[in-house]
LUMKEKOL-35893 format. One line per 8 residues: for each residue x, y, z of N, C-alpha, C, O. Coordinates in steps of 0.2 Angstrom, whole numbers, plus 5000, padded with zeros to 4 digits. Layout:
X Y Z X Y Z X Y Z X Y Z; ...
***
This chain:
5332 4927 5304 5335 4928 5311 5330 4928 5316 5325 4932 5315; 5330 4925 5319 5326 4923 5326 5327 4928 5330 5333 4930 5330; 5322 4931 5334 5323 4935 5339 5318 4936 5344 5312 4934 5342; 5320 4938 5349 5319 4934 5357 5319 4943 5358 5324 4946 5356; 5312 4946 5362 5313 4951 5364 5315 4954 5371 5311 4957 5374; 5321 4953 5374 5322 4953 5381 5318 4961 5384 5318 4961 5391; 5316 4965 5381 5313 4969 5386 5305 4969 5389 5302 4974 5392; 5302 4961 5387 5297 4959 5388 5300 4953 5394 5304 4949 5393
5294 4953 5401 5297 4951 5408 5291 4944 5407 5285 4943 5408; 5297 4939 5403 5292 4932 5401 5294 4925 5407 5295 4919 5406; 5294 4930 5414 5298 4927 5421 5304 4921 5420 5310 4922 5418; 5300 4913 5422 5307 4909 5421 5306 4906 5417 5311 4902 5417; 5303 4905 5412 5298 4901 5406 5305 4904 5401 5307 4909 5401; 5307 4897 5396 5312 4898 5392 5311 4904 5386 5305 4905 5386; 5313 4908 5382 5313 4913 5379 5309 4910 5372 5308 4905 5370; 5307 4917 5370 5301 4915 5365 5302 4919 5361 5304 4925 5361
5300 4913 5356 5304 4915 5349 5295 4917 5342 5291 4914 5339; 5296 4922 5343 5292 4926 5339 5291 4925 5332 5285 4926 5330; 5297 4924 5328 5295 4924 5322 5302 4924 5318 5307 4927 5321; 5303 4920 5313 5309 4920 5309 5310 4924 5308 5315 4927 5310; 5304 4930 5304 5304 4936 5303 5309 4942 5307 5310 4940 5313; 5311 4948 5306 5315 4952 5311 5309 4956 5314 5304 4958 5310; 5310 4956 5322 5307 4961 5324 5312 4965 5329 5316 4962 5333; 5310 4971 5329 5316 4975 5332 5312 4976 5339 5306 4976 5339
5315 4978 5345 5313 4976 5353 5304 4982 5354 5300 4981 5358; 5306 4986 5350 5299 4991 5351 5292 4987 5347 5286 4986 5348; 5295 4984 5341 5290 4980 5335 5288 4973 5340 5282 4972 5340; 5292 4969 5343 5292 4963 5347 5287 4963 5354 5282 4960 5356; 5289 4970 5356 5286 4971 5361 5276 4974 5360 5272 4973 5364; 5275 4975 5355 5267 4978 5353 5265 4970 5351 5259 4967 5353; 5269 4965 5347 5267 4961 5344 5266 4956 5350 5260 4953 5352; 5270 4954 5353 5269 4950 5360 5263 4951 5365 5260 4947 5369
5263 4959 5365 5256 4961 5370 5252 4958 5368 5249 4953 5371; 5250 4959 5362 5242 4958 5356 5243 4951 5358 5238 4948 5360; 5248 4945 5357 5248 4940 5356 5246 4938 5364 5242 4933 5365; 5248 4940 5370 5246 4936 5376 5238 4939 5376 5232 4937 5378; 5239 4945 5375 5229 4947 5376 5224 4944 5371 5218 4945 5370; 5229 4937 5367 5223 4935 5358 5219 4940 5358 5213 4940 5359; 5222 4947 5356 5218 4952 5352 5221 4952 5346 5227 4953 5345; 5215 4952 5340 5216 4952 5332 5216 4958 5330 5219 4960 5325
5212 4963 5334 5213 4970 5331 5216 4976 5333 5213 4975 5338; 5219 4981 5333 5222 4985 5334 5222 4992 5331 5224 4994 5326; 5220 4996 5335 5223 5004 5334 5229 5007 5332 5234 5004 5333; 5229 5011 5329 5234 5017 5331 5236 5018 5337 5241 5016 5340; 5229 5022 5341 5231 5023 5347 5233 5019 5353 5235 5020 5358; 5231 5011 5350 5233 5008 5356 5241 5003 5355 5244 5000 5359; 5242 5005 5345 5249 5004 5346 5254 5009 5349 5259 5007 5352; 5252 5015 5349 5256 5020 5352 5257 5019 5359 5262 5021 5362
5250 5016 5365 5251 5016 5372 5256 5011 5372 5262 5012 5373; 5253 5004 5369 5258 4999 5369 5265 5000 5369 5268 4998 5373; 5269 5004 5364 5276 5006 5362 5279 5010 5367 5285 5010 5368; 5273 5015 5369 5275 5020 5373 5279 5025 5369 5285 5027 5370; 5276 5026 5363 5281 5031 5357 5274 5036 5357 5269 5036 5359; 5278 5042 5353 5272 5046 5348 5268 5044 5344 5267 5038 5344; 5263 5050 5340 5260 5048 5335 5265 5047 5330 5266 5041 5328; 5268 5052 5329 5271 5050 5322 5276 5043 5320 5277 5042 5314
5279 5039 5326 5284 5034 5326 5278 5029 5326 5280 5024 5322; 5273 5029 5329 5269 5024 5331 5265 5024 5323 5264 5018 5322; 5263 5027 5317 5263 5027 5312 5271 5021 5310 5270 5015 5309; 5276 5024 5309 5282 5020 5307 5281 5014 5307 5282 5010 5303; 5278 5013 5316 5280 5006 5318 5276 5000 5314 5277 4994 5313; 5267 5007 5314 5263 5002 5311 5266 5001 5305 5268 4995 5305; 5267 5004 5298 5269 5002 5294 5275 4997 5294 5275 4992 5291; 5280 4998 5298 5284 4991 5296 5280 4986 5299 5282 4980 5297
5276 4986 5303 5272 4979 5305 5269 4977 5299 5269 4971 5298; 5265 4981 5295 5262 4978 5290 5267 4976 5285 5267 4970 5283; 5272 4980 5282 5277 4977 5276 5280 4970 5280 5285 4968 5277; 5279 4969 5285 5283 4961 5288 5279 4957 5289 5281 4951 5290; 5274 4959 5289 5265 4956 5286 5264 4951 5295 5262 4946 5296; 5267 4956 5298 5265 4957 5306 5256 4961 5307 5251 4960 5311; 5256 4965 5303 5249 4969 5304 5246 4967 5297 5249 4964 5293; 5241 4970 5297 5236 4971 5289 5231 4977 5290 5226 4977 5295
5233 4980 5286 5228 4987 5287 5221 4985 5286 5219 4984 5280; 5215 4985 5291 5209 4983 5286 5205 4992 5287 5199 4992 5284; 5208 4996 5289 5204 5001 5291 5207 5008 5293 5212 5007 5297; 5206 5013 5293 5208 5020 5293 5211 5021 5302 5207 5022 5306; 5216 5020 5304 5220 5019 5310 5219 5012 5315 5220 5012 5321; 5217 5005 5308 5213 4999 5313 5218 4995 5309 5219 4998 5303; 5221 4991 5310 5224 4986 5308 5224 4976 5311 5223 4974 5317; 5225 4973 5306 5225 4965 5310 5231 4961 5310 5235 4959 5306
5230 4960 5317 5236 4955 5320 5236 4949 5315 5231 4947 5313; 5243 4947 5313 5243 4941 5310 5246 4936 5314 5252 4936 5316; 5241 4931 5317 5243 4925 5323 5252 4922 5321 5254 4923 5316; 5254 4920 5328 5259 4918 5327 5259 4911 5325 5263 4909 5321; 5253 4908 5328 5253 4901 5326 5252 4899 5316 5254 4894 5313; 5251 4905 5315 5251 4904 5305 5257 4902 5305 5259 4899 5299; 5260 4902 5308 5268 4900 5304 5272 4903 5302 5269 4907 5299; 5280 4905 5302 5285 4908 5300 5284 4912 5295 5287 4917 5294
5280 4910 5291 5281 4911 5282 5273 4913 5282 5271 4915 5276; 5269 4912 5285 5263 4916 5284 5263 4923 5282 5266 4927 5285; 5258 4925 5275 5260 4931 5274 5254 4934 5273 5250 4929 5274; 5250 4940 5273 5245 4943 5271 5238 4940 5270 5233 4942 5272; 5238 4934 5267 5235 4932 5262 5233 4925 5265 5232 4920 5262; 5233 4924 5273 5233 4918 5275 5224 4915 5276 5222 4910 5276; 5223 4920 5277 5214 4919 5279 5210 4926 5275 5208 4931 5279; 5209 4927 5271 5205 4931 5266 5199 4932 5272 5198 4938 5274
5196 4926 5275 5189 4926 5278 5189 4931 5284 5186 4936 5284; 5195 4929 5289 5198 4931 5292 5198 4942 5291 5197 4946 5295; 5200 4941 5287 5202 4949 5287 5193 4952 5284 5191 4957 5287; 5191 4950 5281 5185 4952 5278 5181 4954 5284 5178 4959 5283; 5180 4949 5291 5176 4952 5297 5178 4956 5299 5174 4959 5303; 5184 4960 5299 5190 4967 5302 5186 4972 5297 5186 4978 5300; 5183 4971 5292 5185 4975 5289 5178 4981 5289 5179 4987 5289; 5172 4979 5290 5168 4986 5292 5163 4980 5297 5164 4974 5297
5159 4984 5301 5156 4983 5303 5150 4987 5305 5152 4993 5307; 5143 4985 5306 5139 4978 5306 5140 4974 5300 5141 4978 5295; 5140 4968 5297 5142 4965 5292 5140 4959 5290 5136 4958 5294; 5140 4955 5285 5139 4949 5286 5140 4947 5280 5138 4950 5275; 5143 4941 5278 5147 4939 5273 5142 4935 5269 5139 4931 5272; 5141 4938 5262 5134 4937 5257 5136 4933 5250 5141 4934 5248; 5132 4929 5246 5131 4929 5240 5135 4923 5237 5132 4917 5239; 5138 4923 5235 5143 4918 5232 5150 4913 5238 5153 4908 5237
5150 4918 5243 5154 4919 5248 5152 4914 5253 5153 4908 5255; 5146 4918 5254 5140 4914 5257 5137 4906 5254 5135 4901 5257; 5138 4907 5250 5136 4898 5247 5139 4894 5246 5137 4888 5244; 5146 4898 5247 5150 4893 5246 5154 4890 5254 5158 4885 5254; 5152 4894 5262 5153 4893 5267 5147 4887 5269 5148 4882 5273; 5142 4888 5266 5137 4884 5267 5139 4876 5264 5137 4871 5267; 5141 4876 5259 5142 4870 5257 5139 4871 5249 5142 4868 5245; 5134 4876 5245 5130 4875 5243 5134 4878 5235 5132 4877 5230
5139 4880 5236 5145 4880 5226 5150 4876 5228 5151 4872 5232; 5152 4876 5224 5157 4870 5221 5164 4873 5218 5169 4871 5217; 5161 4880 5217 5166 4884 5213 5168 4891 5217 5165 4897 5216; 5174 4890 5222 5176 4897 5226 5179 4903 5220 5182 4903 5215; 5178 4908 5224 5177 4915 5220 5185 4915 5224 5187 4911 5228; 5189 4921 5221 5193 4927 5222 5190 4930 5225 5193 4932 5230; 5183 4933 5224 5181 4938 5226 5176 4935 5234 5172 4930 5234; 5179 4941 5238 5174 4939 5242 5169 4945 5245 5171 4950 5248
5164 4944 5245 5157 4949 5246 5154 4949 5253 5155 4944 5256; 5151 4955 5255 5150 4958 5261 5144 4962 5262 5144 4967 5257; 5140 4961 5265 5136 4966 5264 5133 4969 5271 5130 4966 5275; 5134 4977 5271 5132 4980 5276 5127 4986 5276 5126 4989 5270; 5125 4987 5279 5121 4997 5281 5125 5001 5283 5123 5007 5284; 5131 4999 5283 5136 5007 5283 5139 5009 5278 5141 5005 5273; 5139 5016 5278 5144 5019 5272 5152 5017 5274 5154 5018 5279; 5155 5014 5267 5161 5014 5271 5166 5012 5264 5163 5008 5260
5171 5013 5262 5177 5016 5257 5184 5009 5259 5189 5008 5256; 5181 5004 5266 5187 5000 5267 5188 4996 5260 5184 4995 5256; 5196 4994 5259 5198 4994 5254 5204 4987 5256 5203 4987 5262; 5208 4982 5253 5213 4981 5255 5216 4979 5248 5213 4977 5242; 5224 4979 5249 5226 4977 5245 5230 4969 5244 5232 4966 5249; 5230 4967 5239 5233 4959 5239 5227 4954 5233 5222 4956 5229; 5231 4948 5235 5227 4942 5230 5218 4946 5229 5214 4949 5225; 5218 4943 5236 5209 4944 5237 5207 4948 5239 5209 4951 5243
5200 4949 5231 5196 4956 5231 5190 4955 5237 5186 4950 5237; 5190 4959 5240 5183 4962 5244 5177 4966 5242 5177 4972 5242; 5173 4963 5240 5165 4967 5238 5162 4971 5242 5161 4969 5248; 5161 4974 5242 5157 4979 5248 5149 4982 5246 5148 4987 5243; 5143 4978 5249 5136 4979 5243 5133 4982 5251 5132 4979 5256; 5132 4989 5250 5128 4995 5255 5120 4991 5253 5117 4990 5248; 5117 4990 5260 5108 4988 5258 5106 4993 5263 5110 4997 5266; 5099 4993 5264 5098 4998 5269 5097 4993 5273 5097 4987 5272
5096 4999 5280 5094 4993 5286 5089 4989 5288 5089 4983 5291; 5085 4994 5285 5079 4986 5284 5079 4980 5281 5075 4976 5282; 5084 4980 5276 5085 4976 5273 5092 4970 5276 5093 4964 5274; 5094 4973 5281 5099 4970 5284 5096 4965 5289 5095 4967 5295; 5095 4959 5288 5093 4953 5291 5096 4946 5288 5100 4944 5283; 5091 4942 5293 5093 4933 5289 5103 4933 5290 5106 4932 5285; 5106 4933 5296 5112 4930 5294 5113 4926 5302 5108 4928 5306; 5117 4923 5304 5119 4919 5308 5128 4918 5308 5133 4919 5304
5128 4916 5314 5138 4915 5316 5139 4908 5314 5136 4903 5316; 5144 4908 5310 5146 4901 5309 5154 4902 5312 5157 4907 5311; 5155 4896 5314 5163 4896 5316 5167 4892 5311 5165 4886 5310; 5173 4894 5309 5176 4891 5305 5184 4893 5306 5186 4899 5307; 5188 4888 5306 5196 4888 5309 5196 4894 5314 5199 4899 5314; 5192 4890 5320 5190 4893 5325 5190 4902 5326 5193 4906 5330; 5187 4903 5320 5186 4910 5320 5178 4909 5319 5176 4904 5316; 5172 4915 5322 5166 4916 5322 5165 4921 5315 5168 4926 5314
5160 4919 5310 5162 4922 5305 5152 4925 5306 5149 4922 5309; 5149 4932 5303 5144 4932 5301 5141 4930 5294 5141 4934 5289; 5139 4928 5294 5137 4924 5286 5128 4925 5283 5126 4927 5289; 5124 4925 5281 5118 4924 5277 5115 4919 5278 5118 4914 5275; 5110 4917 5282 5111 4909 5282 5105 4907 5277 5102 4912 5273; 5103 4900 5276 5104 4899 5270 5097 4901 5267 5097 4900 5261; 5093 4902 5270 5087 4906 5265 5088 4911 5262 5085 4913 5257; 5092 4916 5267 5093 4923 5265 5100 4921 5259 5099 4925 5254
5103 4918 5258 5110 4916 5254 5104 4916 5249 5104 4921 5245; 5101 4912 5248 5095 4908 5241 5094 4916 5238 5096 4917 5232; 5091 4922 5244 5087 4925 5239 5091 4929 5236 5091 4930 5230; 5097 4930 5241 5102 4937 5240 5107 4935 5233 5110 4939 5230; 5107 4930 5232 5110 4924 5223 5104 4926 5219 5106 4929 5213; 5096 4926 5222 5093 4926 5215 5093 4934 5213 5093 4937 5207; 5092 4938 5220 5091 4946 5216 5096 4949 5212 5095 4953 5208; 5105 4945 5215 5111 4947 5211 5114 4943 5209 5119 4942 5212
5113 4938 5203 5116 4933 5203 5123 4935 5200 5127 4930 5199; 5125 4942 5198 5131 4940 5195 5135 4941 5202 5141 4944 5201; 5135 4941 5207 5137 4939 5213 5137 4930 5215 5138 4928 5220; 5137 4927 5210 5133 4922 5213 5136 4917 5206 5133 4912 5206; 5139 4918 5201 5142 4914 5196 5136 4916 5191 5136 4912 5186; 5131 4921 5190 5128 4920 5186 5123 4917 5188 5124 4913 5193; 5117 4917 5185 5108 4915 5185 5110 4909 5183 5104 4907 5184; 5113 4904 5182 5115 4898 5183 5119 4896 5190 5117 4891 5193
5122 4899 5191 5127 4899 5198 5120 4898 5203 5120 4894 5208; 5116 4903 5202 5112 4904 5209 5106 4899 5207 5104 4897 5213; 5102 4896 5203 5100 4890 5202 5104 4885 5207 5101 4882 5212; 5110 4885 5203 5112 4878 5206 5115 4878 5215 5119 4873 5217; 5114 4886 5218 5114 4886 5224 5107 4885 5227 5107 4882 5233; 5102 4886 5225 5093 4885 5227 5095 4877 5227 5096 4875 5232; 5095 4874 5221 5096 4866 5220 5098 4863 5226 5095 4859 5230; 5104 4866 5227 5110 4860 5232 5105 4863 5240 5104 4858 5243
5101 4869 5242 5099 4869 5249 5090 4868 5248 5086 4869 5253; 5089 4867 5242 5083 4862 5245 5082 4857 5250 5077 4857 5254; 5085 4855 5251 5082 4849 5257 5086 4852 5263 5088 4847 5266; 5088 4857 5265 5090 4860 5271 5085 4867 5272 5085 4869 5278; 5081 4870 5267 5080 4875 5268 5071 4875 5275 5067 4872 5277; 5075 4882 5277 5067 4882 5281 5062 4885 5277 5062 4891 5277; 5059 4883 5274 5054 4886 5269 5049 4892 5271 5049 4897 5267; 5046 4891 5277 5042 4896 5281 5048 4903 5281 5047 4908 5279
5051 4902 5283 5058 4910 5285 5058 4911 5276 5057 4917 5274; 5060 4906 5270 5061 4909 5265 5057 4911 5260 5059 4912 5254; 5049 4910 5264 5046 4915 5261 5045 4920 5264 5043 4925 5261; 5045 4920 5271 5043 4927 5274 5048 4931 5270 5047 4936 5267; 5053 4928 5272 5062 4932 5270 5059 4936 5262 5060 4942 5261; 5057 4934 5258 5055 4933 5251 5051 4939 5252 5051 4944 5248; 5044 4939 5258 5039 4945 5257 5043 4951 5259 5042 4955 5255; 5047 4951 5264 5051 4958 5268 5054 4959 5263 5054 4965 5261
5059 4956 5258 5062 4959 5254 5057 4964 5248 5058 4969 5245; 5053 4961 5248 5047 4965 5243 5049 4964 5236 5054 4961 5235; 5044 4966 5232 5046 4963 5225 5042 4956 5225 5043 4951 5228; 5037 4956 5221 5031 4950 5218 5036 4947 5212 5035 4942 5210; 5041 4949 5210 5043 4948 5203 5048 4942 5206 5048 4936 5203; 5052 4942 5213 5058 4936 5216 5053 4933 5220 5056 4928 5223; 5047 4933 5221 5043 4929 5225 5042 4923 5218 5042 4916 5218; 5041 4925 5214 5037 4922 5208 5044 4917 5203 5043 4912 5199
5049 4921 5205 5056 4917 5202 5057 4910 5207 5059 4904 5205; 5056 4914 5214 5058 4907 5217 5053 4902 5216 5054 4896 5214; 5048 4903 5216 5043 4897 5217 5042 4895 5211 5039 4890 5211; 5045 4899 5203 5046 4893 5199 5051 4890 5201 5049 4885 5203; 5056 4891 5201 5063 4888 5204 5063 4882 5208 5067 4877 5206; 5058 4883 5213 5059 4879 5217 5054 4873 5216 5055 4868 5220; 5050 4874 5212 5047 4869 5209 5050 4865 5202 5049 4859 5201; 5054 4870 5200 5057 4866 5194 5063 4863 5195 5063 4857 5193
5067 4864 5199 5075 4862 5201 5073 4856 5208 5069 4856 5213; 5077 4851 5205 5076 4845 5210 5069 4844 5213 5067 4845 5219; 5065 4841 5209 5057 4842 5210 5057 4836 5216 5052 4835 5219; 5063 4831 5216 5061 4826 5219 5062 4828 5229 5061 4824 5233; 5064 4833 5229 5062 4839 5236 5056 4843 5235 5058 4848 5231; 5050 4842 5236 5045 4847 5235 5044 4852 5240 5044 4850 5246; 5044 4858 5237 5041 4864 5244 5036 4862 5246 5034 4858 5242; 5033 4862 5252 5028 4864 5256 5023 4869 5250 5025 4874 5248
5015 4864 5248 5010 4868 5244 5010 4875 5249 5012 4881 5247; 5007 4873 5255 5008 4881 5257 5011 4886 5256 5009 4892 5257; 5017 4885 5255 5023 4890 5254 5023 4892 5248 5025 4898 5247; 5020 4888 5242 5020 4889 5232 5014 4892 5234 5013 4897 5230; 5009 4891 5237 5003 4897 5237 5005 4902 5240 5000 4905 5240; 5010 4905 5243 5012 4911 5246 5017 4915 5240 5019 4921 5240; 5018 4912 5236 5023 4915 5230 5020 4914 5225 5024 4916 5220; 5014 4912 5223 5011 4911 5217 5009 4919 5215 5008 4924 5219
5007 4921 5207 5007 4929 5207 5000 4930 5208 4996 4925 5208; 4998 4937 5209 4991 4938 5207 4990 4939 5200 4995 4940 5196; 4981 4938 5199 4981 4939 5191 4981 4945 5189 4980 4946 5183; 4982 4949 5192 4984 4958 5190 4991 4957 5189 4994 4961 5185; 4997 4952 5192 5000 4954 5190 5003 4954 5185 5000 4951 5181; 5012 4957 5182 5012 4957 5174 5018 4953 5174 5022 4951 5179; 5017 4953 5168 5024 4947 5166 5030 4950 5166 5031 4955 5162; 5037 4947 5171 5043 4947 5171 5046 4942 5170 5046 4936 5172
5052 4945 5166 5056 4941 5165 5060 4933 5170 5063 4935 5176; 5061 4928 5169 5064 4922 5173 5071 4926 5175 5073 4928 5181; 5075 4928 5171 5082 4931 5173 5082 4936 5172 5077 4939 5171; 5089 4940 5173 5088 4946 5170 5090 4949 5165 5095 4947 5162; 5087 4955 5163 5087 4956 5153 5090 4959 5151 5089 4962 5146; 5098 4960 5155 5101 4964 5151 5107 4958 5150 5113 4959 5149; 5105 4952 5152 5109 4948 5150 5106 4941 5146 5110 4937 5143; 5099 4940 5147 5095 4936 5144 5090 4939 5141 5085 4936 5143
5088 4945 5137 5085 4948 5133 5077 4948 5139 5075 4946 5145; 5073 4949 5133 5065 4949 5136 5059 4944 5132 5053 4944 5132; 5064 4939 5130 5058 4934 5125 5059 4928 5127 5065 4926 5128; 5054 4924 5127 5053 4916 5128 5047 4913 5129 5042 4916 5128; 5048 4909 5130 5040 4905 5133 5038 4908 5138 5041 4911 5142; 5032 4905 5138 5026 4909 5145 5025 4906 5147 5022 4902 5144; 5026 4904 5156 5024 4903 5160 5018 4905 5163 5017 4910 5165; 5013 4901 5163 5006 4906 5164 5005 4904 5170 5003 4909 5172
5006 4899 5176 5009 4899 5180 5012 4902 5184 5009 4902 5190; 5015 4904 5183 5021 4907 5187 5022 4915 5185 5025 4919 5189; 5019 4917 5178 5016 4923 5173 5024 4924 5174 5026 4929 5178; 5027 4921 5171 5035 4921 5168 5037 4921 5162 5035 4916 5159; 5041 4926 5160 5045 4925 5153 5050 4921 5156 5054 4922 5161; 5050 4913 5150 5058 4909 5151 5062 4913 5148 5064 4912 5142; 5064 4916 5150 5071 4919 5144 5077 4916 5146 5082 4918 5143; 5079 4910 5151 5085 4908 5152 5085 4902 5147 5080 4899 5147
5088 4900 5145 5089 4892 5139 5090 4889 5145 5092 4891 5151; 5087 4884 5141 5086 4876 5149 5092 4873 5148 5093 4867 5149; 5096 4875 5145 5104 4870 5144 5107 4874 5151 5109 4872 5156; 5106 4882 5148 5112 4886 5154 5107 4885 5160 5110 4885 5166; 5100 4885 5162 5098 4884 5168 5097 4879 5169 5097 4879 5175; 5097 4872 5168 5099 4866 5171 5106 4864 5171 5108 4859 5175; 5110 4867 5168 5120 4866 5167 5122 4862 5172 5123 4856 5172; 5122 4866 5177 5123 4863 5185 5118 4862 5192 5120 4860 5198
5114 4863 5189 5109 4862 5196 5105 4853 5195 5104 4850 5190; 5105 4852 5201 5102 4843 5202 5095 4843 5202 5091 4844 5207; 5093 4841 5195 5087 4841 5193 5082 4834 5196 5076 4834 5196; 5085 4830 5199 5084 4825 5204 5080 4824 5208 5080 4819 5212
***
């Protein structure tokens, strides 16, 4: 049933049809404010100014907004408008991407999530990952999982805005995407997954930022993975010598493993080099990456 809320003053302009869905004249009139101010997010309190109701009704109201998948709960009295322009039948589950920037903030969308906004997977997750400096418990229900990886703040760098279906997203950009795959690859499809993400953003990457990016993170052990990595994987893109002499080891330092060992053990050839255990088989580390 189509419905037109007459207690909204929309002058001589023909009557405006909201949504197939039922909305009752107090529900019509909060969703029409949000919609002429293109505001996507929304309070508690400022659905109760809107309705002109109590706390406890403005509770109600929220809830049937989200069961009519007019709202989406991303946060403890915060909720997200779902545009009218989605279409009739648009339900919860219209933009995963969308609701994941509601959902904490400062933030920025990391790992597999990220690699695959850049261009650089081939294979989209259900899950999608975030990663901030705040403590934070947001939760949502539906198809799509949200990750939530707490770093500390000093670690919180390297991301940039991309726009996509004219929404402004935070993202990793792509040197920080490279490292934050190789420190967690099982965020990342797996130590092959994230291989074959270094792969695809060689010939885009800035090298100087992703080794600086490489020193601030600390750790000689991911300095020493990329620079084999990045020498081995699509060699017909060479780094920059100066950058493989910034990530080469010292001779004090000790040998670690290429992956990690609680999924590739601690034994293989030696890298003297690079003072690497290959514990990854060159079948699953070149699987998918462009040796080219």
């Amino acid at each position: 049933m189509r419905y037109h809320n007459s207690n909204v003053n929309v002058g001589t302009t023909p009557p405006v049809l909201v949504s197939v869905r039922s909305l009752s004249g107090t529900e019509a009139r909060v969703i029409l404010a949000l919609e002429a101010r293109r505001q996507d997010e929304v309070t508690l309190d400022e659905i109760e100014a809107l309705a002109h109701v109590r706390r406890g009704f403005a509770r109600k109201l929220a809830h049937g907004l989200v069961v009519k998948s007019w709202l989406r709960r991303v946060g403890r009295g915060r909720y997200l408008r779902t545009p009218t322009s989605y279409g009739p039948d648009a339900g919860p589950e219209a933009d995963p991407l969308r609701i994941g920037r509601h959902l904490v903030r400062p933030y920025y969308f990391a790992y597999g999530t990220a690699a695959e906004l850049w261009g650089l997977s081939l294979h989209p997750g259900r899950t999608y990952y975030l990663v901030t400096p705040s403590r934070t418990r947001a939760s949502v229900s539906g198809a799509a999982r949200f990750h939530m990886v707490r770093t500390d703040p000093a670690r919180f760098f390297g991301f940039a805005d991309l726009r996509r279906r004219g929404e402004t997203l935070i993202v990793s950009d792509r040197e920080r995407t490279v490292l934050d795959c190789l420190r967690r690859p099982e965020y990342a499809g797996g130590f092959a997954g994230a291989a074959q993400i270094l792969a695809r953003a060689k010939a885009k990457l800035a090298w100087g930022r992703l080794a600086a990016y490489a020193a601030r993170l600390g750790g000689r052990s991911l300095q020493r993975r990329l620079g084999y990595l990045a020498e081995t994987l699509r060699p017909s893109v060479a780094p920059p010598p100066a950058v493989l002499a910034r990530l080469r080891p010292r001779p004090a330092d000790a040998w670690v493993p290429l992956g990690p060992p609680r999924m590739y053990g601690r034994s293989g050839p030696r890298n003297q080099r690079w003072r690497l255990l290959l514990n990854v088989p060159e079948r699953e580390l070149f699987a998918e990456a462009d040796t080219q």
